[in-house]
C-alpha positions as CSV (number, residue, x, y, z in Angstrom):
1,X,0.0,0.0,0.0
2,X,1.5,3.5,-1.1
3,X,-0.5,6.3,0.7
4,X,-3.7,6.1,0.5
5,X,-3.7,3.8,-2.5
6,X,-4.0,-0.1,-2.7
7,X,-1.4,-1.2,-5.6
8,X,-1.7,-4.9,-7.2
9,X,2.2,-6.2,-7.9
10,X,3.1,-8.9,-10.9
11,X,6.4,-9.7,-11.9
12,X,7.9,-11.9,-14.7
13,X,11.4,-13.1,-14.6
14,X,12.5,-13.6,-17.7
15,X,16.3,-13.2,-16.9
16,X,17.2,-16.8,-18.4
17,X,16.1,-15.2,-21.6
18,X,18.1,-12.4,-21.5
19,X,20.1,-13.4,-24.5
20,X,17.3,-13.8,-26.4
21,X,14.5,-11.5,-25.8
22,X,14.7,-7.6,-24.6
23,X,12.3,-5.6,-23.0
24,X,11.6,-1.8,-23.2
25,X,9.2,0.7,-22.0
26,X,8.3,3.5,-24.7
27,X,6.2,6.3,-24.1
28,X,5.2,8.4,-27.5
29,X,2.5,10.7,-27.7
30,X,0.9,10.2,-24.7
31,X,0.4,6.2,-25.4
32,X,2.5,4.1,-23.2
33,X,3.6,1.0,-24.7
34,X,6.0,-2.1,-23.3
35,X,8.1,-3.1,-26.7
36,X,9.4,-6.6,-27.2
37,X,12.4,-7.6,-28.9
38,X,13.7,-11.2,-29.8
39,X,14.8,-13.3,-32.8
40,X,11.8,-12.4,-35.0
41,X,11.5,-9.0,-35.2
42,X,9.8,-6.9,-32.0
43,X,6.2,-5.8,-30.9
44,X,4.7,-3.0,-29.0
45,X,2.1,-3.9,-26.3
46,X,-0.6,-1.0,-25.9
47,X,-1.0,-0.5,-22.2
48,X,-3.0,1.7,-20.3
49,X,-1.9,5.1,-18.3
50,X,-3.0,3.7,-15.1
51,X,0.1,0.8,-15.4
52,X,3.7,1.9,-14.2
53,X,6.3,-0.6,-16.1
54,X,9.4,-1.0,-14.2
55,X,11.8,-3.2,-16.2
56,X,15.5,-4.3,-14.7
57,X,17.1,-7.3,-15.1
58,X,15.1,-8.5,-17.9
59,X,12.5,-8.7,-14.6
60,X,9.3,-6.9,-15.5
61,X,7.5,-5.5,-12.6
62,X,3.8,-4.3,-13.3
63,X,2.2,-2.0,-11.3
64,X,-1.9,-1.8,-10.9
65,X,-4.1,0.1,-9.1
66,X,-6.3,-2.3,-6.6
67,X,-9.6,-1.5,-8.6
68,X,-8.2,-3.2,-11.9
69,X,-10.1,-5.9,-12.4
70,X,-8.5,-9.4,-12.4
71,X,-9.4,-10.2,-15.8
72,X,-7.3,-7.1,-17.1
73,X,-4.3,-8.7,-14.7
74,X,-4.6,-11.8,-16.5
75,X,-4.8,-9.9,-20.2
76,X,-2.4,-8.0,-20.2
77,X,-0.1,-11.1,-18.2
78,X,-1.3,-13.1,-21.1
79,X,-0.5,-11.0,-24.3
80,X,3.2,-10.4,-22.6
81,X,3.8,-14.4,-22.9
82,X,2.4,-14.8,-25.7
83,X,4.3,-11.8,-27.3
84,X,7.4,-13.0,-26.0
85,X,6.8,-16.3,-27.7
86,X,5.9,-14.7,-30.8
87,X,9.1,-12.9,-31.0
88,X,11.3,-16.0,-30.0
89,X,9.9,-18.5,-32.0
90,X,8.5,-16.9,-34.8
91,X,4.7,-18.7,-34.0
92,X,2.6,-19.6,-37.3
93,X,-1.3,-19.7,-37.0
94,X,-3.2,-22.0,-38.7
95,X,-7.1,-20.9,-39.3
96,X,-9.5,-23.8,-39.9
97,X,-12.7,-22.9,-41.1
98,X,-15.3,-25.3,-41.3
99,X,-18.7,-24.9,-42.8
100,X,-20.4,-24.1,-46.5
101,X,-20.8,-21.0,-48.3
102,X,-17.2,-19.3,-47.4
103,X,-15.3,-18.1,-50.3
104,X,-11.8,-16.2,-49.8
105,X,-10.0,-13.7,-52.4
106,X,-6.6,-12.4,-51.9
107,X,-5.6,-9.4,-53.0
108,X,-2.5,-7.3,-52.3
109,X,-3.2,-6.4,-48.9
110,X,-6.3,-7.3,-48.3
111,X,-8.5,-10.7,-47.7
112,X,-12.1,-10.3,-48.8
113,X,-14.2,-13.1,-46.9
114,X,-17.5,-14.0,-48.4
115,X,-19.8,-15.4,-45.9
116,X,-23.1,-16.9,-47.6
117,X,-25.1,-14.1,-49.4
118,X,-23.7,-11.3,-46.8
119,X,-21.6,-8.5,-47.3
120,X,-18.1,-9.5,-47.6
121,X,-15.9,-9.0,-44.7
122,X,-12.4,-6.7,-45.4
123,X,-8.9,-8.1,-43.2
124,X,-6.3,-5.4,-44.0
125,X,-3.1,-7.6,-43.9
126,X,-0.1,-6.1,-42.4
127,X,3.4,-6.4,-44.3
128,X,4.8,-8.5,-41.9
129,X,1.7,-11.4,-42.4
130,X,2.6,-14.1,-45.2
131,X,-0.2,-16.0,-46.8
């Protein structure tokens, strides 16, 4: 407890990673962001003003306030490891869709997903995606 306030405390160790993976807070234009750097290129996790990041050691300490809800804990907990496994081992995601009706068409940066007789549904694709 800090004053008046009731702060929540999670830490990851990731210190036997150290060689492989880096951590960084960055703060730009009033976002506040916790970058990730490994093998496979890095990746900037949005967090919110109300986290303080303090990162030593390859140790990442997350401050919350006690009214952050324990699903956030475990979302934002979450996305760090799976981040950090993304950027290590360079994680490919196969999509299985099953059912009738769907038809797919690629084009440069964009998948257009035809559902039925509905509108068709527009994925921008990021550079970095390979289909």
């Amino acid at each position: 407890m800090v004053g008046n306030l009731k702060i929540k405390k999670v830490v990851l160790d990731f210190t036997k990673y150290q060689k492989f993976i880096g951590f960084k807070e960055v703060l730009d234009n009033k976002k506040h962001y916790l970058e990730v750097n490994g093998f496979f290129g890095k990746v900037l996790l949005n967090l919110s003003n109300s986290v303080i990041v303090k990162i030593s050691n390859n140790k990442i300490i997350l401050f919350f306030n006690y009214k952050v809800k324990h699903k956030v804990l475990k979302y934002i907990y979450n996305n760090i490891i799976y981040i950090s496994y993304g950027v290590l081992y360079y994680h490919i995601v196969d999509i299985l869709i099953k059912g009738i009706g769907y038809k797919f068409e690629l084009k440069k940066e964009e998948l257009l997903i035809f559902c039925g007789n509905s509108l068709p549904v527009l994925i921008n694709i990021p550079e970095n995606i390979e289909f």
